[in-house]
PQR file with spaces between the fields and no chain letter, atoms N, CA, C, O and H, PARSE charges and radii, in Angstrom:
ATOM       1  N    UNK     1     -57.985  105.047   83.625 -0.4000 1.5000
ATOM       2  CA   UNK     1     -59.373  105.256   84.043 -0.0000 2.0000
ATOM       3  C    UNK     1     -59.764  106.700   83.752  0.5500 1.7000
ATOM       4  O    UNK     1     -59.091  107.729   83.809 -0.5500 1.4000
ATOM       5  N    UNK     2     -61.141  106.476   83.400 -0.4000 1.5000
ATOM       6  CA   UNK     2     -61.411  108.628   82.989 -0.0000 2.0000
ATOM       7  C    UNK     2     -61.935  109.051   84.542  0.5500 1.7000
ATOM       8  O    UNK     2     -61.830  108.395   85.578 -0.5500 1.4000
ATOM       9  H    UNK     2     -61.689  105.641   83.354  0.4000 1.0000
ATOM      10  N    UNK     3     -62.341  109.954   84.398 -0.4000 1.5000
ATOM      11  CA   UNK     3     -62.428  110.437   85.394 -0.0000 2.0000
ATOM      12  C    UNK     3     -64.408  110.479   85.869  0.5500 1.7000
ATOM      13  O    UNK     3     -64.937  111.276   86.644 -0.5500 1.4000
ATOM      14  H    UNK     3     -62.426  110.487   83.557  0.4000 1.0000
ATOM      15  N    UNK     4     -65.101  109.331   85.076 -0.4000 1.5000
ATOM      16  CA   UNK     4     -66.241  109.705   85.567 -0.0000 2.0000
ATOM      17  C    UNK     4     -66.134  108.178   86.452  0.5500 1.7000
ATOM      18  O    UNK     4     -66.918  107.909   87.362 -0.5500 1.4000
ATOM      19  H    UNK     4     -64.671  108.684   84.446  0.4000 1.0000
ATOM      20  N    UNK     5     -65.085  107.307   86.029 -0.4000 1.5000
ATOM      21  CA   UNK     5     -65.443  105.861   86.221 -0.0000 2.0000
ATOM      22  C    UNK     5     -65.094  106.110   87.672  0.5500 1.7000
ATOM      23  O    UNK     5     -65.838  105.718   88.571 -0.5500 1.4000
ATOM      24  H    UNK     5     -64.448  107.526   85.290  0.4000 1.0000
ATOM      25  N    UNK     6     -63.807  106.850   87.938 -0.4000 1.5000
ATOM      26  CA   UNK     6     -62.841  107.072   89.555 -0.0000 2.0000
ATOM      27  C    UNK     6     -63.819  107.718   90.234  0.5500 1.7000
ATOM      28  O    UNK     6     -63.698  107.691   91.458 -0.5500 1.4000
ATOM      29  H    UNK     6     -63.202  107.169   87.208  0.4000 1.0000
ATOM      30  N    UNK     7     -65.112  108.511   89.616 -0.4000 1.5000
ATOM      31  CA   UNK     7     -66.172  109.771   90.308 -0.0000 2.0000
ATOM      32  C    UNK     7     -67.141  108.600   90.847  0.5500 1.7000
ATOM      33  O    UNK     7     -67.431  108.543   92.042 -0.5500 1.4000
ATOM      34  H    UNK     7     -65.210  108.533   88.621  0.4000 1.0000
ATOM      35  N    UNK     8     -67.637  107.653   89.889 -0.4000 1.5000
ATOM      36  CA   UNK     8     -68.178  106.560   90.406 -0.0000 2.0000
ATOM      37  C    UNK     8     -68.110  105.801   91.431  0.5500 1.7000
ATOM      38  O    UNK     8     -68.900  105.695   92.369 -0.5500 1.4000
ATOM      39  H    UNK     8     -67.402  107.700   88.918  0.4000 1.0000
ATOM      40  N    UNK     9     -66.969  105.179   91.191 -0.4000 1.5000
ATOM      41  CA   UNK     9     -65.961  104.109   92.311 -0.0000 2.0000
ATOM      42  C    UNK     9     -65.688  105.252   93.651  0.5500 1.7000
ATOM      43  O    UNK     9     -65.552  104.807   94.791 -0.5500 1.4000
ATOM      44  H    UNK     9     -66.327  105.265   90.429  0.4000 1.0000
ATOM      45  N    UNK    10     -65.651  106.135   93.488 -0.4000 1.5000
ATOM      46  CA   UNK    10     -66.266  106.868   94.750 -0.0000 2.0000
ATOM      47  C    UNK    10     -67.252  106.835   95.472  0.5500 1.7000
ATOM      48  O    UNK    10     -67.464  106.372   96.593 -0.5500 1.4000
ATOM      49  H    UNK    10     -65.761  106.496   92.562  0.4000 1.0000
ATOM      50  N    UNK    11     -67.833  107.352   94.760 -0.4000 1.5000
ATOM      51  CA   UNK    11     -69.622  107.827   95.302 -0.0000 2.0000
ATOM      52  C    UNK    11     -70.025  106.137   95.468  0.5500 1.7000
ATOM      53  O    UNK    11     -71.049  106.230   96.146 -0.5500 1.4000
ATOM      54  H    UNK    11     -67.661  107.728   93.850  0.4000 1.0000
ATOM      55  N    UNK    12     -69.841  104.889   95.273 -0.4000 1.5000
ATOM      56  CA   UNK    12     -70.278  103.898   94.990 -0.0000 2.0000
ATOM      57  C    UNK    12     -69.607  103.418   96.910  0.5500 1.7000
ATOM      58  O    UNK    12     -70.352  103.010   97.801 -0.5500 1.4000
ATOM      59  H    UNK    12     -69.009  104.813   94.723  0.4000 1.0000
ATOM      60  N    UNK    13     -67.775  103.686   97.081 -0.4000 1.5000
ATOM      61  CA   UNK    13     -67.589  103.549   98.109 -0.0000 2.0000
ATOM      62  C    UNK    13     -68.131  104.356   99.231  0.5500 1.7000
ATOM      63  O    UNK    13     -68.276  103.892  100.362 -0.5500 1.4000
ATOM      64  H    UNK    13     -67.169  104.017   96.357  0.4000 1.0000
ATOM      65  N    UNK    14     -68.466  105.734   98.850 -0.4000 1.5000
ATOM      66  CA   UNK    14     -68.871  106.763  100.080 -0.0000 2.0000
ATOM      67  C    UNK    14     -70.426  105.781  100.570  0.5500 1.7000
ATOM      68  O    UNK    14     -70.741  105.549  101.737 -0.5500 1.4000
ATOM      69  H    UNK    14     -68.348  106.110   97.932  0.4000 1.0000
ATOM      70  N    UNK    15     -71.107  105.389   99.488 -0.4000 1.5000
ATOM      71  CA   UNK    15     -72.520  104.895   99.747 -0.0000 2.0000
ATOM      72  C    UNK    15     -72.572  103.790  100.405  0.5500 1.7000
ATOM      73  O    UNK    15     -73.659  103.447  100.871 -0.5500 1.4000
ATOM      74  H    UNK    15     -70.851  105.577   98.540  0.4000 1.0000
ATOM      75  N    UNK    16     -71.596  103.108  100.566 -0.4000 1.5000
ATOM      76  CA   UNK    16     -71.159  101.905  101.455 -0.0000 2.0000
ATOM      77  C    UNK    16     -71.280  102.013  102.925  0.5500 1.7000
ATOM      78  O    UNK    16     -71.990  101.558  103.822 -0.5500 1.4000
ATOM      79  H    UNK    16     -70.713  103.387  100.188  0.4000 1.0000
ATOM      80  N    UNK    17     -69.854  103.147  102.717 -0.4000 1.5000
ATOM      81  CA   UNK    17     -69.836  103.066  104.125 -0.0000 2.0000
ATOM      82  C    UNK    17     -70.848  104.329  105.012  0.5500 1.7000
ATOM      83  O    UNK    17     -70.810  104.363  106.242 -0.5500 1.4000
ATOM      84  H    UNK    17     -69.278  103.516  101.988  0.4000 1.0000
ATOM      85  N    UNK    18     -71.584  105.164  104.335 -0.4000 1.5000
ATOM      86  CA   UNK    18     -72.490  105.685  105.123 -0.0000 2.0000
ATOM      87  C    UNK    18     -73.801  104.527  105.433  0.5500 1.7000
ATOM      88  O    UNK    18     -74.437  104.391  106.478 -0.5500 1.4000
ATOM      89  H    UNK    18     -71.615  105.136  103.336  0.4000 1.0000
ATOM      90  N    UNK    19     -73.965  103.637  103.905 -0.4000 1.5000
ATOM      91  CA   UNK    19     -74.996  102.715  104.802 -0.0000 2.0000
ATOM      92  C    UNK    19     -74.689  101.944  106.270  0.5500 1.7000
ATOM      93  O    UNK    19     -75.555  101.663  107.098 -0.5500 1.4000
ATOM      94  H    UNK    19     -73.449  103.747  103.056  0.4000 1.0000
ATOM      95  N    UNK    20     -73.260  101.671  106.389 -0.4000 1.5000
ATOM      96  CA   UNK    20     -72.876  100.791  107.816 -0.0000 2.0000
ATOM      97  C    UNK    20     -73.062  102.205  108.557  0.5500 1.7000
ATOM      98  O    UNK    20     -74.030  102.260  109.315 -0.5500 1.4000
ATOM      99  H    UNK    20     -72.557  101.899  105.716  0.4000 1.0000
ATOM     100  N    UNK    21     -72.378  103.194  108.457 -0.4000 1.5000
ATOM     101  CA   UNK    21     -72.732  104.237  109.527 -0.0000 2.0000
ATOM     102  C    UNK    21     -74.395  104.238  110.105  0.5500 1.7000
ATOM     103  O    UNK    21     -74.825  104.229  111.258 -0.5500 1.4000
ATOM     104  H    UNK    21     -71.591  103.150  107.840  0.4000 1.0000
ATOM     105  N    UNK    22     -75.085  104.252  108.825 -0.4000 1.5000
ATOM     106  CA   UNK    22     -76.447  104.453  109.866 -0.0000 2.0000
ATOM     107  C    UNK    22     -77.208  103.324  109.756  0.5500 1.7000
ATOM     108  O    UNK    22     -78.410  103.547  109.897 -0.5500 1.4000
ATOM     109  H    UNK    22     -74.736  104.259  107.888  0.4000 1.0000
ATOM     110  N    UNK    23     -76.837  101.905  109.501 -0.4000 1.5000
ATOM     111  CA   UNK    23     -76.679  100.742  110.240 -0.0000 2.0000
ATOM     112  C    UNK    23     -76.522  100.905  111.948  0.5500 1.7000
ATOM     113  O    UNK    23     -77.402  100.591  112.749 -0.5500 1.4000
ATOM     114  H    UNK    23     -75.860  101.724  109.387  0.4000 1.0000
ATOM     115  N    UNK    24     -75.448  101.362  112.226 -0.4000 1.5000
ATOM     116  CA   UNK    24     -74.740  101.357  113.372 -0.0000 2.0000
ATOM     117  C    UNK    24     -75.360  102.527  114.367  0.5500 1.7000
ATOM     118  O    UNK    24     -75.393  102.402  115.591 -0.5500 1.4000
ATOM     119  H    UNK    24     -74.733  101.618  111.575  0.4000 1.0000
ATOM     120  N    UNK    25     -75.765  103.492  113.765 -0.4000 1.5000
ATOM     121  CA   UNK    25     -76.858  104.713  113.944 -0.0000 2.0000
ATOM     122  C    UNK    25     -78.155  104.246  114.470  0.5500 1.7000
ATOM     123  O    UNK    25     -78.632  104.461  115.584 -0.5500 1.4000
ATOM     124  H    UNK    25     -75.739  103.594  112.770  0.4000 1.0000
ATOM     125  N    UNK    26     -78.489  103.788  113.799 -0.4000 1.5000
ATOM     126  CA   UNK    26     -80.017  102.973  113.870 -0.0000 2.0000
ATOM     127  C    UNK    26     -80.076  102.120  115.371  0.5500 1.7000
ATOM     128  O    UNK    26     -80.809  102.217  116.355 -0.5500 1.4000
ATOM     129  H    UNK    26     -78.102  103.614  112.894  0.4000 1.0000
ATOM     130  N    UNK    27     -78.861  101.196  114.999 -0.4000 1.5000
ATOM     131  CA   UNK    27     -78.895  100.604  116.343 -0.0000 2.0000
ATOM     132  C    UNK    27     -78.064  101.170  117.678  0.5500 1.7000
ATOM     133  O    UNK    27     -77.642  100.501  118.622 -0.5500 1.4000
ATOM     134  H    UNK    27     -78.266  101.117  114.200  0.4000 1.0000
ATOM     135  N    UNK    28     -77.989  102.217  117.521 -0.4000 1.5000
ATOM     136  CA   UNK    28     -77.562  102.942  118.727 -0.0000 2.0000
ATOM     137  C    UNK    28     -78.889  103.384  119.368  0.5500 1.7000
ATOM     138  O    UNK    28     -79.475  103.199  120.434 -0.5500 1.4000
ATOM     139  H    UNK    28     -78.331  102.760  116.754  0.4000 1.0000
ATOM     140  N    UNK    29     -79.114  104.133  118.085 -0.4000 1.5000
ATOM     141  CA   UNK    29     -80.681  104.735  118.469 -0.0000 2.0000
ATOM     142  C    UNK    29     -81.969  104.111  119.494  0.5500 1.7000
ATOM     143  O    UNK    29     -82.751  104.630  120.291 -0.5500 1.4000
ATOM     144  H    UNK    29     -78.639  104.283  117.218  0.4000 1.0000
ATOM     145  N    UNK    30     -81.707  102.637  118.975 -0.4000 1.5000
ATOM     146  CA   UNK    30     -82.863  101.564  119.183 -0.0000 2.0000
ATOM     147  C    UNK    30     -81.967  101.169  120.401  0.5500 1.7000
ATOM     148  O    UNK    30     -82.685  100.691  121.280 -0.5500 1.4000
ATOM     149  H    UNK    30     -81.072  102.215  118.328  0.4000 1.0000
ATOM     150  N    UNK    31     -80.799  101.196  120.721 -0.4000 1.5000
ATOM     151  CA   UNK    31     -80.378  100.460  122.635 -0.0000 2.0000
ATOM     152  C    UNK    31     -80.812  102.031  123.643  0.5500 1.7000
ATOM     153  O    UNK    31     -81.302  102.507  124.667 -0.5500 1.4000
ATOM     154  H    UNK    31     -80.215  101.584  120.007  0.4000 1.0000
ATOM     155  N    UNK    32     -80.526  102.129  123.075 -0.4000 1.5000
ATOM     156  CA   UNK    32     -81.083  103.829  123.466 -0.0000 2.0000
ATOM     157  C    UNK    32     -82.056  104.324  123.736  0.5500 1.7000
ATOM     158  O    UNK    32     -82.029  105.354  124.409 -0.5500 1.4000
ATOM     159  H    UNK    32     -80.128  101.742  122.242  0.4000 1.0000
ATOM     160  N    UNK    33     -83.480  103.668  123.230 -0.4000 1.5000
ATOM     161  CA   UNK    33     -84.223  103.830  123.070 -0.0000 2.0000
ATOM     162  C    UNK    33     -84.740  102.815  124.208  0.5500 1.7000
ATOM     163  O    UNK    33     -85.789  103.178  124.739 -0.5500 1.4000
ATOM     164  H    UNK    33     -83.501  102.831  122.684  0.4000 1.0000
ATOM     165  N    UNK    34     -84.194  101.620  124.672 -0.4000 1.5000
ATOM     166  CA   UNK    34     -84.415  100.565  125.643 -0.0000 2.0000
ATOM     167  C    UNK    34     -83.948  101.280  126.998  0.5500 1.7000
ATOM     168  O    UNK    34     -84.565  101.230  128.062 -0.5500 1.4000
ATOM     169  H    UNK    34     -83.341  101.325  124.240  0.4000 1.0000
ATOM     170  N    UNK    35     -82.884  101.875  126.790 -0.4000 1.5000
ATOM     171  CA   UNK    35     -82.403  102.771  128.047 -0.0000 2.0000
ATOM     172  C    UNK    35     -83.315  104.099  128.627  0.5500 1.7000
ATOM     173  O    UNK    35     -83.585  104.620  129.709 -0.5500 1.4000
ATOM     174  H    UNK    35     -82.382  101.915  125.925  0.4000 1.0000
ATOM     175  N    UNK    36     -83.523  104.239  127.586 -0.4000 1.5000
ATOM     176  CA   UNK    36     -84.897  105.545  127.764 -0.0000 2.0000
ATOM     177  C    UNK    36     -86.063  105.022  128.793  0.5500 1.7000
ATOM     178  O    UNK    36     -86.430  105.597  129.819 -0.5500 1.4000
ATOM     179  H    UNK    36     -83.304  103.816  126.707  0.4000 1.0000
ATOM     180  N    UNK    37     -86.558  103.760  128.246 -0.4000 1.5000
ATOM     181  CA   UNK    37     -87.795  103.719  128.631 -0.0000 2.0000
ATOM     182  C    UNK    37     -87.862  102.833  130.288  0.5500 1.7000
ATOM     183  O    UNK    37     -88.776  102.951  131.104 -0.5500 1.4000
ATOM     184  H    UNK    37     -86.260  103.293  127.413  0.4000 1.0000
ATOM     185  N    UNK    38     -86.337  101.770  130.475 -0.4000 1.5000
ATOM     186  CA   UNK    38     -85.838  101.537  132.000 -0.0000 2.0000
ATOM     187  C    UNK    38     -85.888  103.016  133.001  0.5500 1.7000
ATOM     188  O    UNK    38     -86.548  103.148  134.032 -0.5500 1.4000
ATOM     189  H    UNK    38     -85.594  101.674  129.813  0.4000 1.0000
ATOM     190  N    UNK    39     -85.067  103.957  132.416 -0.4000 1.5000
ATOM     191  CA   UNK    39     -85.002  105.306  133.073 -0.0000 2.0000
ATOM     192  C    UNK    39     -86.652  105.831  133.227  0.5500 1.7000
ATOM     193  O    UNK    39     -87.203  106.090  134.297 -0.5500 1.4000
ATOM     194  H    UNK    39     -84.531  103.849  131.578  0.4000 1.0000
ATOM     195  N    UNK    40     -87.130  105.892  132.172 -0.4000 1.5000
ATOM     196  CA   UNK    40     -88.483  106.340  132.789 -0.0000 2.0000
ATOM     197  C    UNK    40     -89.333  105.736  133.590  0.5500 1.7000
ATOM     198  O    UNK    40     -90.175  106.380  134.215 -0.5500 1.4000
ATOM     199  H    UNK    40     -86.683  105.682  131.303  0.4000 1.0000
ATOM     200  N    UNK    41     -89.193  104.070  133.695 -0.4000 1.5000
ATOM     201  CA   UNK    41     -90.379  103.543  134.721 -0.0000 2.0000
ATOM     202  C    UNK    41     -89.409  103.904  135.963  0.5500 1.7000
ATOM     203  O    UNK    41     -90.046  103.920  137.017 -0.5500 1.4000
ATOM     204  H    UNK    41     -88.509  103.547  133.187  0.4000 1.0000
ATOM     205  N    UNK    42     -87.859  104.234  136.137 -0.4000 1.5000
ATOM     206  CA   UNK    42     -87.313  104.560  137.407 -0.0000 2.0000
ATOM     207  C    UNK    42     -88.254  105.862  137.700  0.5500 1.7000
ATOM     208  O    UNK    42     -89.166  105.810  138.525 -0.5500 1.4000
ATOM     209  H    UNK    42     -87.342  104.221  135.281  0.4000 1.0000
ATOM     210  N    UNK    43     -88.053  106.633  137.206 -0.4000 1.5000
ATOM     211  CA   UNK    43     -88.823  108.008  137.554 -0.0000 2.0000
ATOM     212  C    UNK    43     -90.104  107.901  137.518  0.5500 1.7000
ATOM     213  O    UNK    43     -90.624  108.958  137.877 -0.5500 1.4000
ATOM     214  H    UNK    43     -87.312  106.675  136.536  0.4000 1.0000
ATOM     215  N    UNK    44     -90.931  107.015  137.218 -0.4000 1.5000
ATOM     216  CA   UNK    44     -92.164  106.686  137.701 -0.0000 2.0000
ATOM     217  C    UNK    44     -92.272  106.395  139.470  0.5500 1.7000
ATOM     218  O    UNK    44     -92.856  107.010  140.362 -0.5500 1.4000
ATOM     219  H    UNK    44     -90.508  106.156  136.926  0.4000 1.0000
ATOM     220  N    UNK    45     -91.553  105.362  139.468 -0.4000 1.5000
ATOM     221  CA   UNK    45     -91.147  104.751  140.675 -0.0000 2.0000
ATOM     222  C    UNK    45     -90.574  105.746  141.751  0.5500 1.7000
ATOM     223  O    UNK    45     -90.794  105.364  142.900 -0.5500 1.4000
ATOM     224  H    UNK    45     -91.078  104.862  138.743  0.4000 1.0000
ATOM     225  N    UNK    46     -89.857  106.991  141.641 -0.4000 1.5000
ATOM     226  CA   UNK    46     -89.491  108.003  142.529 -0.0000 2.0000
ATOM     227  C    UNK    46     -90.573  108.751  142.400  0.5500 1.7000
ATOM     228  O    UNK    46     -90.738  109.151  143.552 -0.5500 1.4000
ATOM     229  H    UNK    46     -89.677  107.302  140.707  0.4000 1.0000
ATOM     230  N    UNK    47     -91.660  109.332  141.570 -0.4000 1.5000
ATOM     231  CA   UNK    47     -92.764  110.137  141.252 -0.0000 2.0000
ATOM     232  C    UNK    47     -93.367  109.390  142.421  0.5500 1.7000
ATOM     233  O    UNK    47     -93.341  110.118  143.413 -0.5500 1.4000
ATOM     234  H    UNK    47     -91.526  109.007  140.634  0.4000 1.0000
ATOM     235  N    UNK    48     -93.844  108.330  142.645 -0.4000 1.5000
ATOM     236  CA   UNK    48     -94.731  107.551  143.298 -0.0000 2.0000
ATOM     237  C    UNK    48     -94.444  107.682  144.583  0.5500 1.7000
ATOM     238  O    UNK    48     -95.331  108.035  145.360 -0.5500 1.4000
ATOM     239  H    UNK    48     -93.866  107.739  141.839  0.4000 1.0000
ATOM     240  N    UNK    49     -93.154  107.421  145.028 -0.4000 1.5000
ATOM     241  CA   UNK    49     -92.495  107.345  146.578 -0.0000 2.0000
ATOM     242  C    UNK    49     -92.638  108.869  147.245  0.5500 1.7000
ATOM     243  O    UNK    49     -93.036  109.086  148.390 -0.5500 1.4000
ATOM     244  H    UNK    49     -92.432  107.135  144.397  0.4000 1.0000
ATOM     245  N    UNK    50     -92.239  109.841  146.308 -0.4000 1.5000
ATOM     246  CA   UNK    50     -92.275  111.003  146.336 -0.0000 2.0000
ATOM     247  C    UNK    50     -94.027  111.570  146.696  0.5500 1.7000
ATOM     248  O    UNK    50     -94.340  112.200  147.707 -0.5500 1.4000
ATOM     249  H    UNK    50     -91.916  109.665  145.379  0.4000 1.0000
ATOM     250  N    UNK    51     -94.854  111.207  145.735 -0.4000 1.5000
ATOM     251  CA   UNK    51     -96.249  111.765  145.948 -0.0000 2.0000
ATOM     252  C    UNK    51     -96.867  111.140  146.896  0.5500 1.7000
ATOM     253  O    UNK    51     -97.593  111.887  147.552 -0.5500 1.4000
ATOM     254  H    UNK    51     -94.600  110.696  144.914  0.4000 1.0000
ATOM     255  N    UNK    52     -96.859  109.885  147.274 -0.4000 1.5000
ATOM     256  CA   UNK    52     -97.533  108.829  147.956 -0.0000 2.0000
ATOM     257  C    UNK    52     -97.203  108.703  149.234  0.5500 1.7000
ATOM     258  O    UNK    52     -97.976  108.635  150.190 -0.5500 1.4000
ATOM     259  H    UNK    52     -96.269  109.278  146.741  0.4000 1.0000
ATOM     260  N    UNK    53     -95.964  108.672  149.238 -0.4000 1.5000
ATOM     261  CA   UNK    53     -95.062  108.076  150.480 -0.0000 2.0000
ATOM     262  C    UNK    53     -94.196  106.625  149.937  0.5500 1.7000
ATOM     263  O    UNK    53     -94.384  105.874  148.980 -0.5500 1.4000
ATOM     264  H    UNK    53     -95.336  108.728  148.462  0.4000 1.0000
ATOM     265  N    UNK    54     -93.137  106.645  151.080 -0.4000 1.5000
ATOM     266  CA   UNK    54     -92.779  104.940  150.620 -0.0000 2.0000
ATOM     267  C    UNK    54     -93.808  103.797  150.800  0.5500 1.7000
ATOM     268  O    UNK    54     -93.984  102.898  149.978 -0.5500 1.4000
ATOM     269  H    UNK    54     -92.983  107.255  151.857  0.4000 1.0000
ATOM     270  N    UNK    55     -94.472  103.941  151.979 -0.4000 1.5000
ATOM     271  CA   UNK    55     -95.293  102.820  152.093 -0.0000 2.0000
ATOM     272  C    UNK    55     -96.162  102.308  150.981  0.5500 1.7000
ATOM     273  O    UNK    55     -96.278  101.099  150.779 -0.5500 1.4000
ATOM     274  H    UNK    55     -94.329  104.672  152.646  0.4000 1.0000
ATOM     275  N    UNK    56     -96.778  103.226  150.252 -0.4000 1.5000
ATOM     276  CA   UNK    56     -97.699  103.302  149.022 -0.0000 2.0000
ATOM     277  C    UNK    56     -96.613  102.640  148.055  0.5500 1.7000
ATOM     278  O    UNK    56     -96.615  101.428  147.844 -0.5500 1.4000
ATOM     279  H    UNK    56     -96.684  104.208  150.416  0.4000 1.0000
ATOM     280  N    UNK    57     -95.665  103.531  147.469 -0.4000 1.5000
ATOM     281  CA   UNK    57     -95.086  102.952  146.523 -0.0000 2.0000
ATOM     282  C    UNK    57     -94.454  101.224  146.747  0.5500 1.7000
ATOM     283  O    UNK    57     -94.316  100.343  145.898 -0.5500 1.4000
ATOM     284  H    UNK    57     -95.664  104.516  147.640  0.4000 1.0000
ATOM     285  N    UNK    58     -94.201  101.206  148.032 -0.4000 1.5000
ATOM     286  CA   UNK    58     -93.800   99.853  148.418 -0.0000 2.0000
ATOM     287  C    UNK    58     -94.850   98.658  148.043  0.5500 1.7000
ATOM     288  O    UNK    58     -94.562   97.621  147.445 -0.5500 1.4000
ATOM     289  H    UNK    58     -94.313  101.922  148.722  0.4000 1.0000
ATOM     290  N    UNK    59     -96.021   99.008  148.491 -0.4000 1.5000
ATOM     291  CA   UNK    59     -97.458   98.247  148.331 -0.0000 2.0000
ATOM     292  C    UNK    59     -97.536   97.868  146.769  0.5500 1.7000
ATOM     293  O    UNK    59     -97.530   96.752  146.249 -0.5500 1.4000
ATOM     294  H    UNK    59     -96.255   99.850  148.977  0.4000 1.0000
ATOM     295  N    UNK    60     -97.628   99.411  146.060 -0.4000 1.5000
ATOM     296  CA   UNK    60     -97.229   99.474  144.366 -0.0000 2.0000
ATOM     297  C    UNK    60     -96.615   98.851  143.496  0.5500 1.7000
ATOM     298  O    UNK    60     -96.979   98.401  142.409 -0.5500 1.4000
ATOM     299  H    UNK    60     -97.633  100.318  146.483  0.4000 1.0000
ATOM     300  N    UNK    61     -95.274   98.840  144.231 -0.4000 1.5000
ATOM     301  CA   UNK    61     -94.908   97.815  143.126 -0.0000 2.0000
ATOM     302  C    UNK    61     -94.716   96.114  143.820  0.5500 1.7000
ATOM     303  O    UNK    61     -94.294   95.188  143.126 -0.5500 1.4000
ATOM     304  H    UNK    61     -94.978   99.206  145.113  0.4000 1.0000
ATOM     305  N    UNK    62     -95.050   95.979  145.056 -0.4000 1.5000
ATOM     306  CA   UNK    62     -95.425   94.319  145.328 -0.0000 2.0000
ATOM     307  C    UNK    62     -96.110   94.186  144.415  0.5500 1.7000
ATOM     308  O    UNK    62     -95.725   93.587  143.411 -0.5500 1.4000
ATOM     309  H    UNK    62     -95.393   96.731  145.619  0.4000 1.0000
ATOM     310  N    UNK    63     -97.219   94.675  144.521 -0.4000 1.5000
ATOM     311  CA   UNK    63     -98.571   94.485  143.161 -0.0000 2.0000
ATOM     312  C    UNK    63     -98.047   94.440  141.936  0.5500 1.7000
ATOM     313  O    UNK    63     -98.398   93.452  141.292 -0.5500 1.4000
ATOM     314  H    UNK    63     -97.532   95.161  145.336  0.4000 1.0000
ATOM     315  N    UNK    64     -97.247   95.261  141.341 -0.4000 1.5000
ATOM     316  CA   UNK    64     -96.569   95.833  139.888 -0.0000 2.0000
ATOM     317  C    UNK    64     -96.089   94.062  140.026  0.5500 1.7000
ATOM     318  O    UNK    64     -96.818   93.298  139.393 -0.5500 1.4000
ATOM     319  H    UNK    64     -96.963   96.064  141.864  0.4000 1.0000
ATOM     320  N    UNK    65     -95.125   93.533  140.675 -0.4000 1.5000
ATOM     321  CA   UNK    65     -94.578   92.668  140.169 -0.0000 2.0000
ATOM     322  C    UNK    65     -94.682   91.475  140.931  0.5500 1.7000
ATOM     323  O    UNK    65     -93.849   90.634  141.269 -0.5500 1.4000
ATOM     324  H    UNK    65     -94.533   94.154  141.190  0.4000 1.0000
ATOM     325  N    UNK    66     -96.036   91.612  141.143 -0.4000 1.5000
ATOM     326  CA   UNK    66     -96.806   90.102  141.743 -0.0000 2.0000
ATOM     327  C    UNK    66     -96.424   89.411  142.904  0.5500 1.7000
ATOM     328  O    UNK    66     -96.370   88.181  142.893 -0.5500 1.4000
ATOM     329  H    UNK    66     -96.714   92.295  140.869  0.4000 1.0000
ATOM     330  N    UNK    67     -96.153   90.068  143.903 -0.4000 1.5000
ATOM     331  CA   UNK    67     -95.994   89.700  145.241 -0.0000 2.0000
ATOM     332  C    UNK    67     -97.148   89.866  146.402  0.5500 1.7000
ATOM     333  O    UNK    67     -96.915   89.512  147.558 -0.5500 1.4000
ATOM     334  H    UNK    67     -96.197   91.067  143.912  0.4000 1.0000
């Protein structure tokens, strides 16, 4: 083999496996991104208890989730 074909068959494998890397990147990103936004309606929900009182926030989210 010369040495551009072995330079190839390289760069051909490196391009492989960085596509599964940020395959796997991507979807870290994106569960991550689901975890983000649970955590923030929590801190909505302490913002509320916190500014309001519990009673308010209690009332809040009966309403929020149809009770």
């Amino acid at each position: 083999m010369d040495t551009i074909s072995v330079t190839a068959a390289r760069l051909d494998t490196h391009e492989a496996v960085c596509a599964q890397r940020y395959e796997h990147i991507s979807d870290r990103l994106d569960k991550g991104a689901e975890r983000m936004d649970k955590m923030q309606y929590l801190i909505y929900a302490v913002l509320a208890a916190v500014l309001l009182g519990p009673g308010a926030a209690a009332e809040f989210f009966k309403r929020l989730i149809g009770m």
